[in-house]
N, C-alpha and C positions, 0 to 999 in steps of 0.2 A: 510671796515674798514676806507679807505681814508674819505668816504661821514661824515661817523658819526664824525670822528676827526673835519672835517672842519664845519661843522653843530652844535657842540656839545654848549654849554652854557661855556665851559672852553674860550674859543676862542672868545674875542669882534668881533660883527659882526661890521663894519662900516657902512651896512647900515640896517633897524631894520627890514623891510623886506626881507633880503637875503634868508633866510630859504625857505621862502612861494615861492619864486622866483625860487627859482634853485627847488623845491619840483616842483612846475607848469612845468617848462621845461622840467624834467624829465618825466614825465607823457604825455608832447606832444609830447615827441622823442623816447617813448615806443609805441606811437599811430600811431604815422606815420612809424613806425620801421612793426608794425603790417599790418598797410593800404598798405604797399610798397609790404609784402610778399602776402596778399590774391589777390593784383593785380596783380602778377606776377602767382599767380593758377590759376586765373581768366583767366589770359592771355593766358595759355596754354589750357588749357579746350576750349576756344573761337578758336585757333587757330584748333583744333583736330576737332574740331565742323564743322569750314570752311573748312577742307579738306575730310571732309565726305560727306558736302555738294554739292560741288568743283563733287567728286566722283558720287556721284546723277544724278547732272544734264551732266557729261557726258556720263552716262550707260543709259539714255534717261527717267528716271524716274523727269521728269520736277517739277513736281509741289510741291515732297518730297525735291527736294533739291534746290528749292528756299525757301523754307520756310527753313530748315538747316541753306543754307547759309545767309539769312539774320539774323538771330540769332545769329551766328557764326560772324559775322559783326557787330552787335549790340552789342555784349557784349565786342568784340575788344574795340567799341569806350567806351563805359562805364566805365572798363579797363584803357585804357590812359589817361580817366577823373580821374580816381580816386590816377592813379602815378600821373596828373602834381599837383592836389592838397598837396600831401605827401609830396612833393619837396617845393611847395610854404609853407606848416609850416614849414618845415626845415630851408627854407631861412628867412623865419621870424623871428623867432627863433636866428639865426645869428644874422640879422640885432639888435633885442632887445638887445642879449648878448651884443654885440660889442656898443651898445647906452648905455651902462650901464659903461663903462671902459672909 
């Protein structure tokens, strides 16, 4: 109810793209809202991966669980790639709002 009040045509915008603006923001902070939660499955999946792996290569089954754990490794860092991204729209994001005021 707040969104459509302040969006509405009742209401002078001051500036004539505010609509388009805060409609765009919303949709990057739905995106990154999204990107933060599948890197945090990700992350856990990755992490249960490298301790299976981990498990492998101590029970002397070498070559199954380097191959594991570097997977389990690999998708960690893919992972943190994809949170510090989430975080830098976020701050972007800020940065723009707070340029606009």
């Amino acid at each position: 109810m707040t969104k459509i009040s302040l969006l509405s045509d009742s209401n002078p915008n001051p500036k004539p793209y505010l609509t388009l603006e805060l409609s765009i923001a919303s949709e990057r902070l739905r995106q990154a809202h999204h990107s933060f939660n599948l890197a945090l499955v990700a992350t856990t999946v990755s992490f249960c991966i490298s301790v299976i792996g981990a498990g492998l290569l101590l029970s002397g089954k070498v070559p199954e669980g380097t191959v594991t754990a570097a997977s389990g490794l690999a998708s960690s860092v893919l992972c943190i790639q994809l949170a510090k991204d989430t975080n830098e729209k976020l701050d972007k994001i800020l940065t723009e709002l707070k340029d606009q005021d």
